[in-house]
C-alpha positions as CSV (number, residue, x, y, z in Angstrom):
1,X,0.0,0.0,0.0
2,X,1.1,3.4,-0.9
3,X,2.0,5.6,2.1
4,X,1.0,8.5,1.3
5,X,-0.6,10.8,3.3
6,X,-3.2,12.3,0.7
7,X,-3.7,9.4,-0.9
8,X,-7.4,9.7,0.5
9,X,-8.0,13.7,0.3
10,X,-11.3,13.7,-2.0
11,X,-12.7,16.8,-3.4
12,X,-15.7,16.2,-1.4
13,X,-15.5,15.2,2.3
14,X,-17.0,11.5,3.5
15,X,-19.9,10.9,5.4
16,X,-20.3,7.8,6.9
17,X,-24.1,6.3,7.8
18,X,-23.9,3.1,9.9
19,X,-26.5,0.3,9.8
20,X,-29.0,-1.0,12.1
21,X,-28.4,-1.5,15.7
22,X,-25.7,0.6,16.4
23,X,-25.4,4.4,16.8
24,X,-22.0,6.3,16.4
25,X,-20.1,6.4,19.5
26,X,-16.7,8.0,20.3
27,X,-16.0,5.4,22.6
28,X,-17.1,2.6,20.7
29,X,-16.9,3.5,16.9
30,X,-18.9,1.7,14.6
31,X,-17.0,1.8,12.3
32,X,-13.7,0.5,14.1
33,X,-10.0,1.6,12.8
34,X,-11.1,2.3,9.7
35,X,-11.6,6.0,10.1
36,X,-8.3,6.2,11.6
37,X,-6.6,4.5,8.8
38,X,-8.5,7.0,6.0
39,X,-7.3,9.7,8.2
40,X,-3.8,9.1,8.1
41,X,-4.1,9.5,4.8
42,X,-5.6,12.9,4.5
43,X,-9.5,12.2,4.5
44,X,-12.0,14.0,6.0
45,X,-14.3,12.2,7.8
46,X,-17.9,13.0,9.0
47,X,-20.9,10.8,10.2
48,X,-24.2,10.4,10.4
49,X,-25.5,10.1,13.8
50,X,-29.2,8.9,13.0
51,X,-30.9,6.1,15.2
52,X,-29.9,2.2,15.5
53,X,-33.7,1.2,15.2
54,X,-35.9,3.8,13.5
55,X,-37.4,3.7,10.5
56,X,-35.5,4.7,6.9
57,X,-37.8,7.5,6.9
58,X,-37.5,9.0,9.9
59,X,-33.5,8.7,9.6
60,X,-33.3,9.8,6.6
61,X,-34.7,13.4,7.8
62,X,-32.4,13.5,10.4
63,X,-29.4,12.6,7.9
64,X,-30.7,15.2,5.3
65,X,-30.2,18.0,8.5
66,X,-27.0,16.4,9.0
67,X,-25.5,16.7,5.5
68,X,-26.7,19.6,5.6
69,X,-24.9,20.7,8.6
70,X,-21.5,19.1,7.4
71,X,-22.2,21.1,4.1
72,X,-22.2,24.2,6.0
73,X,-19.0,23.7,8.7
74,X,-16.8,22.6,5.5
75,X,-18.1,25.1,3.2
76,X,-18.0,21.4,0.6
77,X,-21.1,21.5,-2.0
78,X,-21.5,17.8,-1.7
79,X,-20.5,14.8,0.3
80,X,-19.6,11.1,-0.6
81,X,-21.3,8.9,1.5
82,X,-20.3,5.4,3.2
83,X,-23.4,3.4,3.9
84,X,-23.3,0.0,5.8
85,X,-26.2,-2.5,5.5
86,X,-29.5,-0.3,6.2
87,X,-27.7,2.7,6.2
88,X,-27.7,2.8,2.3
89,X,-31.4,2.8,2.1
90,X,-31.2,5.8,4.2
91,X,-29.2,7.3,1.6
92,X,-31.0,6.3,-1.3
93,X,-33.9,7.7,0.4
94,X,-32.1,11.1,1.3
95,X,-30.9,11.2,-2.6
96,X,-34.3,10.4,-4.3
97,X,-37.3,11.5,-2.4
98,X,-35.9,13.9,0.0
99,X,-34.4,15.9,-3.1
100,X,-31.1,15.5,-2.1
101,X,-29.0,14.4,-4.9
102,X,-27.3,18.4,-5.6
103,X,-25.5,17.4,-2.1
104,X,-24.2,13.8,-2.9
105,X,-21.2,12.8,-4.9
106,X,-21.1,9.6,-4.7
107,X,-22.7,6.9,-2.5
108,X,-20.7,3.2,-1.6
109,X,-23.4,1.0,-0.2
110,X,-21.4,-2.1,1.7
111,X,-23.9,-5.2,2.1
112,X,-27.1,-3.0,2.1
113,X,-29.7,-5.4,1.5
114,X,-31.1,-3.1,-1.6
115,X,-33.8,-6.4,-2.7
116,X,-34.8,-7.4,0.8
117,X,-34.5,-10.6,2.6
118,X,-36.6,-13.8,1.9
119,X,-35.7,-14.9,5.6
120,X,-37.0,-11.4,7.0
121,X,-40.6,-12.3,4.6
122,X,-40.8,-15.4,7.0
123,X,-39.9,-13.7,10.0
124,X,-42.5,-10.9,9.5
125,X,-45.1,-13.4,8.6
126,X,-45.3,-15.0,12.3
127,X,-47.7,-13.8,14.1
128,X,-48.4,-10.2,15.2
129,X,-48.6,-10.2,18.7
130,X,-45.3,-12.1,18.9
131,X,-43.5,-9.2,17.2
132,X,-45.6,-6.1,19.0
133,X,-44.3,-7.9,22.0
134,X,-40.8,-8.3,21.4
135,X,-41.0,-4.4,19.7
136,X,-42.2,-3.1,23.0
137,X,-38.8,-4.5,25.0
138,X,-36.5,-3.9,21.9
139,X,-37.9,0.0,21.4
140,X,-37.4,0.4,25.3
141,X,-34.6,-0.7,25.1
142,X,-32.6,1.2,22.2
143,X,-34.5,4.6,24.2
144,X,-32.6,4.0,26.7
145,X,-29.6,3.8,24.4
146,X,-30.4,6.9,23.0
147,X,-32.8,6.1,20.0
148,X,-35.4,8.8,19.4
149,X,-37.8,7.0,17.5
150,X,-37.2,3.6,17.7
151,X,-39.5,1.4,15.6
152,X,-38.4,-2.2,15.9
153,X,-41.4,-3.7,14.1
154,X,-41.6,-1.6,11.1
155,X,-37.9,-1.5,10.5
156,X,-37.9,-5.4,10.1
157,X,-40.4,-5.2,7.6
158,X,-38.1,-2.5,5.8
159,X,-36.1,-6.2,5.1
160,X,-38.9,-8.0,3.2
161,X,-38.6,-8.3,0.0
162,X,-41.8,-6.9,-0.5
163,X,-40.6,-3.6,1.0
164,X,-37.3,-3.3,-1.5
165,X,-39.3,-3.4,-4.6
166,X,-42.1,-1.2,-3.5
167,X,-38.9,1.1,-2.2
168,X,-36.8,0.5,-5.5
169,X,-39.7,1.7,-7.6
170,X,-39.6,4.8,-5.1
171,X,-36.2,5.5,-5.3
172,X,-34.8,5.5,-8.8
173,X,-30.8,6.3,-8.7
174,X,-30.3,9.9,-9.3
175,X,-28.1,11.1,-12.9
176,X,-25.8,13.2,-11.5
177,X,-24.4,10.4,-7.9
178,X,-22.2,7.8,-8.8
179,X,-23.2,4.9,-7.2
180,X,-21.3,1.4,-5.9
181,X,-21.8,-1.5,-3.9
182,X,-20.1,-4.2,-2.1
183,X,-20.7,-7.6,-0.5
184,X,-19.5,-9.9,2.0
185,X,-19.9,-13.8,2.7
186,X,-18.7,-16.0,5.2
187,X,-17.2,-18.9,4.9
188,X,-20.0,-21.2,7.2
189,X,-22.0,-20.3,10.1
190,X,-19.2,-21.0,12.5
191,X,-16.8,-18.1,10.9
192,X,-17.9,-15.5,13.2
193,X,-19.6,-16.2,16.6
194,X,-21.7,-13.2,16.3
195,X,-23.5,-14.1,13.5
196,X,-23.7,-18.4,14.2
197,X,-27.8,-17.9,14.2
198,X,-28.6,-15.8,11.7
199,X,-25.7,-17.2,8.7
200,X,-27.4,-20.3,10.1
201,X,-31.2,-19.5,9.1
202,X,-30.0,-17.3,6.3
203,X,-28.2,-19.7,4.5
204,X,-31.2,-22.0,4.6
205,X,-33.4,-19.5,3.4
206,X,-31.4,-17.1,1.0
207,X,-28.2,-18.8,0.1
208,X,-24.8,-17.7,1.0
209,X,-24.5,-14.2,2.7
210,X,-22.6,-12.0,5.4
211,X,-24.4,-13.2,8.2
212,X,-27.5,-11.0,7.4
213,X,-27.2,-9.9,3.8
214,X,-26.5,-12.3,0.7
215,X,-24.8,-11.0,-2.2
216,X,-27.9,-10.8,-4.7
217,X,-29.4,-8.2,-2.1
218,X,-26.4,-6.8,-1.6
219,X,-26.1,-5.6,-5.7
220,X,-26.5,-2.0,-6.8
221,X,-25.8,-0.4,-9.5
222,X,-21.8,-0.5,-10.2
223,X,-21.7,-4.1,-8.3
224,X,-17.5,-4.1,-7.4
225,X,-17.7,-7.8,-6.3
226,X,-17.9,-9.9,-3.4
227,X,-15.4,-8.9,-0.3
228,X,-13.8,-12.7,0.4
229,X,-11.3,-13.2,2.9
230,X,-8.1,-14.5,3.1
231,X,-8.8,-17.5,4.9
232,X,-12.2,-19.6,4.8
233,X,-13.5,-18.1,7.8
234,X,-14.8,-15.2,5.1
235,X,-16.0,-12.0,5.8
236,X,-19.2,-11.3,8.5
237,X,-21.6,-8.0,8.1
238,X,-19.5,-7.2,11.4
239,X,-16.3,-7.3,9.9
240,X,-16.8,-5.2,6.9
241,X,-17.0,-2.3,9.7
242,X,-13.9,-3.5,11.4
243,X,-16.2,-4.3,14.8
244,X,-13.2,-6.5,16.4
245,X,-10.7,-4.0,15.5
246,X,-8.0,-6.4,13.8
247,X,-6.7,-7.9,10.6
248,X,-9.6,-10.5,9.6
249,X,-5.6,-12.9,9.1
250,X,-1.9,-12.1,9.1
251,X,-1.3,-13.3,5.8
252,X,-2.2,-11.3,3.1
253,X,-3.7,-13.6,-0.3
254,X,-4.0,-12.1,-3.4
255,X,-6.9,-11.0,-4.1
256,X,-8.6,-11.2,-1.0
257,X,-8.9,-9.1,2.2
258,X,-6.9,-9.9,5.1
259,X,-7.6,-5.9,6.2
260,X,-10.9,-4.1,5.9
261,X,-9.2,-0.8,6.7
262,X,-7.3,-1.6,3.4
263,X,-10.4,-1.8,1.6
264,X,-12.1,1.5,2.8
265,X,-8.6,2.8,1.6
266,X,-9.0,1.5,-1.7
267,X,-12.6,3.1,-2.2
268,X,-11.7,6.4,-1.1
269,X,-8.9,6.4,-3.8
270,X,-11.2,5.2,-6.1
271,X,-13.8,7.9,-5.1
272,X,-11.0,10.3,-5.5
273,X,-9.9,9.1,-8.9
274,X,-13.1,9.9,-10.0
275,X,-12.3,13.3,-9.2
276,X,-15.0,13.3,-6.6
């Protein structure tokens, strides 16, 4: 890798979303060392701040204010955003219907499931009063944490596959945003502790994925491939946001990631190659 420290200086500064279930914390950063190592190199990094649990609409008005904010600190006409998992429905949603896409370079989507789950279809088709019950500990909950608007039921449905196409019709890409996406897969169900349970039912439902997220859901747009790691323990939907804060293996492999920080590196350049 090229040690240079404006190797990642864009035109436009970044702006991170995170996915679901998390919220951006200084001491616990979502996103791991990856900011660190894009910083080194001269980018500028800002985030999004929204709610773990509520709904893409309701964070994606709270993102538009942010942008909007970052836009006015940095003096910067647009940003290029980072989105993991639901986070890039967010900013679909901010670019398309919340008349945003003057403000948005470009927009990397990393295992955002952009056509919906057929596991989450099954899930959400159990019985009501099973998931108002478990919404009413699990919005509690992620109050307490800080959420706003939590909306545990609804946002699961945002997963169906029913939900993406009604929501892909709604959001056609904007002309003037480049757009790219990314996936993940483990390597079995046993790759990443974390996600055991839901690789597990996943893979019998969907076919290979991250954990959460298969690759055909995972396709927008300018598809750049699937993220495979160096060894067959794979890559999880935790590790493409660096969540244990190490190399996924010591030994690099060509062409495959033994460093997610390297790959954030590598999309920045790209993004700033594109004179963006």
């Amino acid at each position: 890798m090229i040690n240079n420290e404006t190797d990642c200086t864009t035109k436009y500064p970044l702006f991170f979303i995170h996915g679901t279930g998390f919220r951006d914390r200084k001491w616990f950063n979502y996103w791991g060392r990856i900011p660190d190592a894009l910083a080194l190199k001269g980018a500028e990094i800002h985030y999004g701040n929204q709610d773990s649990w509520a709904t893409v609409e309701n964070n994606a008005l709270s993102l538009k204010e942010r942008i909007k904010e970052v836009l006015a600190e940095t003096g910067a006409q647009k940003v290029n955003i980072v989105a993991h998992s639901k986070g890039g429905l967010e900013a679909r949603y901010i670019i398309s219907t919340l008349g945003m896409a003057d403000s948005v370079a470009s927009l990397t989507t990393i295992s955002t499931p952009h056509h919906g789950s057929k596991t989450m279809d099954f899930v959400c088709a159990l019985p009501s009063f099973l998931f108002k019950i478990a919404s009413v500990f699990a919005n509690l909950w992620f109050r307490i944490l800080g959420d706003s608007n939590p909306d545990f039921h609804y946002v699961c449905k945002q997963f169906t596959t029913g939900y993406a196409d009604e929501f892909n019709q709604n959001n056609p890409d904007a002309q003037n945003v480049y757009y790219q996406s990314y996936a993940g897969v483990m390597g079995n169900s046993f790759s990443d502790f974390i996600m055991i349970v839901p690789h597990f039912v996943v893979k019998r439902v969907d076919g290979e994925s991250d954990g959460l997220v298969t690759p055909q859901s995972a396709q927008w747009a300018n598809f750049k491939g699937i993220l495979r790691g160096s060894t067959n323990r794979g890559i999880s939907h935790a590790d493409e946001v660096d969540m244990r804060r190490r190399k996924l293996s010591p030994k690099a492999q060509e062409g495959c990631v033994n460093d997610m920080c390297d790959v954030y590196v590598q999309i920045v350049r790209d993004i700033k190659n594109l004179g963006l």
